[in-house]
C-alpha positions as CSV (number, residue, x, y, z in Angstrom):
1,X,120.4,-206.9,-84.7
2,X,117.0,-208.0,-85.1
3,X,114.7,-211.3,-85.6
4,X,113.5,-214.4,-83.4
5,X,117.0,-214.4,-81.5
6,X,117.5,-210.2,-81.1
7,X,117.2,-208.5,-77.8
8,X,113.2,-206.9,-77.2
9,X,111.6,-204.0,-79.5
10,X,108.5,-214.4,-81.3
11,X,93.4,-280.8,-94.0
12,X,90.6,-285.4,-94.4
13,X,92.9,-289.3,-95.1
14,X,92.3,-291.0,-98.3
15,X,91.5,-294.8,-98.2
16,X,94.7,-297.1,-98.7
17,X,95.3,-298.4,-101.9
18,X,97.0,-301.7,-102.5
19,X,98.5,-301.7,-105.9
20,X,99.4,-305.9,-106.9
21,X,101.2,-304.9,-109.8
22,X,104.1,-303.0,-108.7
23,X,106.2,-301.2,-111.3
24,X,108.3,-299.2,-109.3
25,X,108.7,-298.0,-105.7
26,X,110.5,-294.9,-104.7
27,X,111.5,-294.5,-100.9
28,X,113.8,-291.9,-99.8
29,X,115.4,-291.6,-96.5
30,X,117.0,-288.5,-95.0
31,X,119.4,-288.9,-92.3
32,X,122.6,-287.5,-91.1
33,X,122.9,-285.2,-93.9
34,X,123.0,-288.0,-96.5
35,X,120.3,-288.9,-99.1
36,X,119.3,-292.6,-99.8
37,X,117.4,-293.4,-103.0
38,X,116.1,-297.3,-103.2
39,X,114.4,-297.6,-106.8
40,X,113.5,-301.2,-108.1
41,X,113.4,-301.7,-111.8
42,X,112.0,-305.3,-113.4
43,X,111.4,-308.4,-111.2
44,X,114.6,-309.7,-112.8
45,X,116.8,-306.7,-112.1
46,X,118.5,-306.2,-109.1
47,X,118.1,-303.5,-106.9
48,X,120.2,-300.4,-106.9
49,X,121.4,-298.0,-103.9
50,X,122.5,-294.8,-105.4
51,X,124.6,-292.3,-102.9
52,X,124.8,-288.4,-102.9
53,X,127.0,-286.4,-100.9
54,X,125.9,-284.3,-98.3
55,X,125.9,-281.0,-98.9
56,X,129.3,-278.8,-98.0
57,X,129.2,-277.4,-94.0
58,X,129.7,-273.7,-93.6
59,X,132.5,-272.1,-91.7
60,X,130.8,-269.3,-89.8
61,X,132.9,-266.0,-89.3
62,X,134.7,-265.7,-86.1
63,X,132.7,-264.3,-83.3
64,X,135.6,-261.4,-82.4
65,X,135.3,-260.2,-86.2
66,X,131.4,-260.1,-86.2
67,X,131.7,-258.3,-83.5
68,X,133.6,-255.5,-84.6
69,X,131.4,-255.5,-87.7
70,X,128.6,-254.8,-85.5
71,X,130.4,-252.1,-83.6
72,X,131.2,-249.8,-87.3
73,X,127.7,-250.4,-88.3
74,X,126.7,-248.9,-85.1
75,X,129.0,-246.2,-85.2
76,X,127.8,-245.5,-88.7
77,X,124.0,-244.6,-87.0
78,X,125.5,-242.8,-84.8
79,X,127.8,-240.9,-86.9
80,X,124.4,-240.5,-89.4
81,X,122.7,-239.1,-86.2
82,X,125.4,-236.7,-85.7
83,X,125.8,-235.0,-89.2
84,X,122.1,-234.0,-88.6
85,X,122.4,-232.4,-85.7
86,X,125.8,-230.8,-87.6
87,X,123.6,-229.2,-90.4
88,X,120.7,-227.6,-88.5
89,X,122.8,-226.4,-86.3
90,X,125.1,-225.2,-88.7
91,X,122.2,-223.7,-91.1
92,X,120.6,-222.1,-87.4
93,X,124.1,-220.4,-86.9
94,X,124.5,-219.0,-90.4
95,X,121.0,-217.5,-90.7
96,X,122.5,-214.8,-88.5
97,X,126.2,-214.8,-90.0
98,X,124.0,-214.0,-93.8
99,X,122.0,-211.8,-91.8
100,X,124.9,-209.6,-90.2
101,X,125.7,-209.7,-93.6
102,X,122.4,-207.9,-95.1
103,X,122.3,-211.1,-97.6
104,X,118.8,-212.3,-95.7
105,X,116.2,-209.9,-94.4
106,X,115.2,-210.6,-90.8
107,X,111.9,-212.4,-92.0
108,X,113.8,-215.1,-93.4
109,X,116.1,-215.5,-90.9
110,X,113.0,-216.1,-88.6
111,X,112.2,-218.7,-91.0
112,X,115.2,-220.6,-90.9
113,X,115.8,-220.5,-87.2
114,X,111.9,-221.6,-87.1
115,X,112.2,-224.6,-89.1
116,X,115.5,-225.5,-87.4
117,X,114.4,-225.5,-83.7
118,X,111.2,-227.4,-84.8
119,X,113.8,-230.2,-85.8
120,X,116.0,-229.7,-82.7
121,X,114.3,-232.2,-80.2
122,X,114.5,-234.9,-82.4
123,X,118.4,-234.1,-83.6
124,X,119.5,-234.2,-80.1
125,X,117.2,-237.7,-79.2
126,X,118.0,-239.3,-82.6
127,X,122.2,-238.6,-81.8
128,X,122.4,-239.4,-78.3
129,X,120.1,-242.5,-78.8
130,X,122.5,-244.2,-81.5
131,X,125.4,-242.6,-79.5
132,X,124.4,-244.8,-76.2
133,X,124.1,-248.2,-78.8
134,X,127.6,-247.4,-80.2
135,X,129.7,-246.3,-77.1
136,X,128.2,-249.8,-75.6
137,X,130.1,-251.8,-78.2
138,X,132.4,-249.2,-79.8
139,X,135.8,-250.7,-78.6
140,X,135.1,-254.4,-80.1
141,X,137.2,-254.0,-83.0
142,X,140.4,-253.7,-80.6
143,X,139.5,-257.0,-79.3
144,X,139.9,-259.1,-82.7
145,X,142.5,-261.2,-82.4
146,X,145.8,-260.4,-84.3
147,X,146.0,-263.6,-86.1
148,X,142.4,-264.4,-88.5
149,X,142.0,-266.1,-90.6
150,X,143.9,-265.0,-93.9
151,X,140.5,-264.2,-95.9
152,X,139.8,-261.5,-93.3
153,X,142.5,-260.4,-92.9
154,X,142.1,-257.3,-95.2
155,X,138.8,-256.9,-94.0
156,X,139.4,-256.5,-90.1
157,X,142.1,-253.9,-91.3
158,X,139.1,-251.8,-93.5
159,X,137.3,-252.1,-90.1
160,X,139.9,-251.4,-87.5
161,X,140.3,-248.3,-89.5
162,X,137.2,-247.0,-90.3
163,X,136.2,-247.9,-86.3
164,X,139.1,-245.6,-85.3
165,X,137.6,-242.6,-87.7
166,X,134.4,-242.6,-86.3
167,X,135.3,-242.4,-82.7
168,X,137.0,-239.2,-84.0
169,X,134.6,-237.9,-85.8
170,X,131.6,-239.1,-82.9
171,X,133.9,-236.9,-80.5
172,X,133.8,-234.0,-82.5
173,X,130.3,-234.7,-83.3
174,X,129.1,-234.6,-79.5
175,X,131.0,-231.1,-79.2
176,X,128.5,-229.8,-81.7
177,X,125.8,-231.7,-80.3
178,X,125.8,-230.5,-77.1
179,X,126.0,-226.7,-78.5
180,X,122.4,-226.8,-80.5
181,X,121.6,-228.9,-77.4
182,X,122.0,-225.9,-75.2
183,X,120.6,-223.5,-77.5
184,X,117.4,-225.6,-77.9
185,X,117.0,-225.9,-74.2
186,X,117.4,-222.4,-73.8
187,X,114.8,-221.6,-76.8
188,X,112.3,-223.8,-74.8
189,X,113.2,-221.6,-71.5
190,X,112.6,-218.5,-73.7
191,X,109.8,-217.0,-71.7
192,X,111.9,-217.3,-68.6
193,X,114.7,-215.6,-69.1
194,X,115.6,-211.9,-69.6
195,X,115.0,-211.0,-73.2
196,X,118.7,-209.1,-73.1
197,X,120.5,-211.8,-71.6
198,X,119.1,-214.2,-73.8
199,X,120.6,-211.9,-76.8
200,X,123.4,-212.0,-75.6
201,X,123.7,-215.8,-75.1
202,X,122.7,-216.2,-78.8
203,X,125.7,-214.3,-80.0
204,X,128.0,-215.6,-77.6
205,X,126.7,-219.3,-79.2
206,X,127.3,-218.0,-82.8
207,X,130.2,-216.8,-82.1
208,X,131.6,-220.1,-80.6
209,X,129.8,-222.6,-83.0
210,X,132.5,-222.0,-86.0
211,X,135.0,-223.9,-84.0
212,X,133.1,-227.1,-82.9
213,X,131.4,-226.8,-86.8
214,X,134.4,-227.0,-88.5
215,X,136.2,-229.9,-85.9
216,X,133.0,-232.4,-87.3
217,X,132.8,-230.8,-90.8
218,X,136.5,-232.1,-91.2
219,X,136.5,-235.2,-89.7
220,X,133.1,-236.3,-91.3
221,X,134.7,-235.4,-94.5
222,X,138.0,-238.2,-93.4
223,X,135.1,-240.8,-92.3
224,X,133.5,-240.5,-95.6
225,X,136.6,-241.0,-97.3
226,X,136.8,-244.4,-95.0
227,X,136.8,-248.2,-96.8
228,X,133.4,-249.4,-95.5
229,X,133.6,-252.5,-92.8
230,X,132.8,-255.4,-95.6
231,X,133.5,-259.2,-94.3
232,X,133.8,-261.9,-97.6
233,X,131.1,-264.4,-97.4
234,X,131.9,-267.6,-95.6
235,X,132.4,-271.4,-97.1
């Protein structure tokens, strides 16, 4: 076995104009949510108060259900986050499955696992920062009440669900996580350790990885299969 993982042998006022012949004089005055139009016609016409409604008050969304909203879209990051980390750690792995194989040379296995761990460091940070966001707020959708109003109802229940899938699939997702976390770490501390025993560690990690791999791949596949957490507009 050879390549980067084998054992040794890498504004001005105007002036105020008085008019004496007045036509007409338009004054409007806003206040409490209601418009008042005065208009005077002819000096032998009366005058006339014209009324208009005030415009229809919103009913905002329930804070509980807001919440929750909040919560998916944060899992959503996270989950995002995750599936990176699941495909260069997944490509990293299988650049020495194809290799075993003879369908790669060693050169381009070098290649892959090069342009994988230069993407490593930011994987991990990117996953565990929108992980921290989520897990702070990832258990508000259990706390909508059971009675909403009717118009959310279907809603909350897209939510609740899709809530539920991405905790699953975030666990699964951190198993792999932490695996290209440790091999990263251990790529950094390289030069430290004993070219053998870091050999061996490498095929000891691909020969684990398949397990935590295919735990996220399916879940990820049930999460994108998932309504998406959608509230209807208020009124």
């Amino acid at each position: 076995m050879a390549g980067r993982h084998s054992a040794p042998s890498r504004l001005r006022a105007r002036p105020l104009v008085v008019v004496l012949a007045v036509v007409g004089v338009f004054v409007v005055l806003a206040g409490g949510g209601t418009a008042w139009a005065f208009t005077r016609g002819p000096l032998s016409q009366p005058r006339v108060v014209a009324i208009t409604s005030a415009s229809p008050t919103h009913t905002p969304v329930p804070a509980p259900i807001l919440d929750c909203k909040e919560s998916v879209q944060a899992g959503d990051v996270a989950v995002s986050k995750a599936y990176q980390s699941y495909k260069d750690w997944y490509v990293h792995v299988k650049a020495q499955w194809d290799l075993d194989k003879g369908k790669i040379t060693v050169p381009q296995a070098d290649h892959i696992w090069d342009v994988t761990h230069k993407r490593g460091s930011l994987d991990i940070n990117a996953a565990d920062a929108s992980r921290i966001i989520y897990q702070r707020q990832r258990d508000a959708c259990g706390k909508v009440p059971k009675n909403v109003p009717t118009k959310y109802t279907s809603a909350v229940g897209h939510c609740k669900t899709r809530a539920a899938v991405i905790d699953t699939t975030m666990t699964a997702g951190m198993k792999v996580g932490d695996e290209w976390a440790d091999h990263v770490l251990k790529e950094h501390q390289k030069r430290s350790i004993d070219p053998y025993d870091y050999h061996l560690m490498w095929i000891k990690a691909v020969r684990k990885a398949p397990k935590a791999l295919s735990a996220f791949k399916k879940a990820y596949d049930t999460y994108k299969k998932t309504p998406a957490c959608q509230l209807p507009q208020s009124s």
